[in-house]
Each structure stands twice: as C-alpha cells, then as structure tokens.
C-alpha positions in Angstrom: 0.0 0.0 0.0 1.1 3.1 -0.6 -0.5 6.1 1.7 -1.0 9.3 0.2 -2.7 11.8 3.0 -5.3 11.6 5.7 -9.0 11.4 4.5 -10.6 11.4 8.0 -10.6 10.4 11.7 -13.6 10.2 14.0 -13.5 11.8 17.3 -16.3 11.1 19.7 -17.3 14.0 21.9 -20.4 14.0 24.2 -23.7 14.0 23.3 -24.3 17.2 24.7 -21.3 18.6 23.0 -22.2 19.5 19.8 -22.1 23.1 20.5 -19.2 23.1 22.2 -17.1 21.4 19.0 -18.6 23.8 16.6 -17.3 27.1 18.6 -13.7 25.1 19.3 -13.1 24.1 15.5 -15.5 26.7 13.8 -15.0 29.7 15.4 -11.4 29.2 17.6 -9.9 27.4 15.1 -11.4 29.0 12.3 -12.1 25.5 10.4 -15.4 25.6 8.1 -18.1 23.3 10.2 -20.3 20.8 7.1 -23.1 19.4 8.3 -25.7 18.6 5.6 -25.7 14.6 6.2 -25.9 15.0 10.0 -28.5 17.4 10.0 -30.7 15.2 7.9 -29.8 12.5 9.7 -27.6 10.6 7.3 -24.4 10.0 9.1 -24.1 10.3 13.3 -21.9 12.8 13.2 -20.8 16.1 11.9 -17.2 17.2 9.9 -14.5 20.0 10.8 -13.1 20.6 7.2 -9.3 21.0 7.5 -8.5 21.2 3.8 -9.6 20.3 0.5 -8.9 16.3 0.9 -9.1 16.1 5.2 -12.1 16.0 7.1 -12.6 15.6 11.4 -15.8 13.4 12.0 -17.3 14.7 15.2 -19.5 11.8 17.0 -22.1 12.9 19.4 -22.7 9.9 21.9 -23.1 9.0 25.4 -20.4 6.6 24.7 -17.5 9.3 25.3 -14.7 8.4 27.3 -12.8 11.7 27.8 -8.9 11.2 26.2 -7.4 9.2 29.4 -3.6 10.2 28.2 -2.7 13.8 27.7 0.3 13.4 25.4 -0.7 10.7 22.8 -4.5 11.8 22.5 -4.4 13.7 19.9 -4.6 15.2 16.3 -2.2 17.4 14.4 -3.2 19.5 11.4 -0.3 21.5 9.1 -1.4 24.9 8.8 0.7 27.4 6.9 0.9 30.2 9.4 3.7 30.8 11.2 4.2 29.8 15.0 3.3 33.4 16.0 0.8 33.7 13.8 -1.0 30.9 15.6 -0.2 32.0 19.1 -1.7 35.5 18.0 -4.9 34.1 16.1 -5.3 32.0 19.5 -5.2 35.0 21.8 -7.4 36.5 19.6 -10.0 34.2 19.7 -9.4 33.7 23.8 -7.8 30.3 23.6 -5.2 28.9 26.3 -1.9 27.9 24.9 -0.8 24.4 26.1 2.7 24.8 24.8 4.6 25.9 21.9 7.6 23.8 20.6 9.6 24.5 18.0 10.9 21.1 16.4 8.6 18.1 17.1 8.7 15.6 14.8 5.8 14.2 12.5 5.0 12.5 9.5 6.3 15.7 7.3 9.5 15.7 9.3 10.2 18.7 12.1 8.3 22.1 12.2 7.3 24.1 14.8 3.9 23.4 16.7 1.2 25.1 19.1 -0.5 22.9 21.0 -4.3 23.5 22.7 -7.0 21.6 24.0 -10.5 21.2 22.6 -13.0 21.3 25.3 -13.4 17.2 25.5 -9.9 17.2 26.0 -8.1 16.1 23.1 -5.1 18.0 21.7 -4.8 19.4 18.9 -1.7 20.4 17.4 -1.1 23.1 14.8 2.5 22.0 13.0 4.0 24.9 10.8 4.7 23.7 7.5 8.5 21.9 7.5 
C-alpha cells in the first residue's frame, strides 16, 4: 500500500457537546463546520473541514470516554501560518496555549507546533509547514 494523505478520523465528543465542538473548530480554530448529512440524519456525526482532501468526523454519543492520556490523545493538522501567527490568532479568539515547541517531529519531518485543548480534552496540534 502506498498512503498518500489523511482522508478522515472520527473523534467522539459527548452528546451534549455538539455546540461546544462547533465554537472550538469553527469559530477558535477557524475550520469551516459541514453538516448537511448530520442534519438530515444521514451520518451520526458532523465534519470539521481541514482542507480540501481532510475532514474531522465529530461523533455525538453517550459513549465518550474523555482522552485518558494527555500526550498521545491527539490530532495534528499542518497549517501554513507561522508559530506566532498561531499563538496571536489563539489569543485573539481567547484560547489557552498548552505549549509551543519548536521542532517536534511528525510524519512531514520537524516544524514548529502550538498545542491546545479542545473542550473534550483532546489535543490538537497546529504544525508549521516543514
């Protein structure tokens, strides 16, 4: 097999946190929310579009088990902002900085990264472009 890119992960996040998600990955994070096939009741869940070809499948269910590991939970999007960029867009928009690093590594090598918290605890990373 020969991977190309990320289509999609799923993410479950309580039931009663639908509203919660949207203003974290909509309106935080800036990410366009689609939700034609949840709303008619097509699919169980709704998408966080990260880019033309990656999509985050938000679950509502009472089967949420809030991320038990802080470090490994996670999901890590390349944006192409610059580290301060994303610190100041995150200030802006009244979001706590976990941490900001300036090498991790990842699948497209070393970049820097700023790391927050949606509010079901997962982390999300935003990785600079290598």
């Amino acid at each position: 097999m020969n991977a190309r890119h990320l289509d999609h992960l799923t993410l479950r996040i309580p039931d009663d946190g639908e509203d919660a998600a949207r203003a974290f990955y909509g309106e935080t994070l800036g990410f366009p929310i689609e939700d034609a096939s949840y709303r008619a009741g097509e699919t169980p869940f709704f998408d966080v579009r990260l880019s033309p070809t990656a999509v985050v499948h938000l679950r509502p269910t009472a089967a949420f088990d809030p991320p038990s590991d802080a470090s490994y939970d996670h999901l890590c999007v390349v944006v192409e902002e610059s580290l301060e960029a994303i610190e100041r867009e995150l200030e802006r928009a009244d979001a706590d900085v976990e941490r900001t690093l300036d090498a991790p590594v990842g699948a497209t090598g070393r970049a820097g990264a700023v790391y927050v918290r949606d509010p079901f605890g997962y982390r999300v990373e935003l990785k600079t472009l290598a």
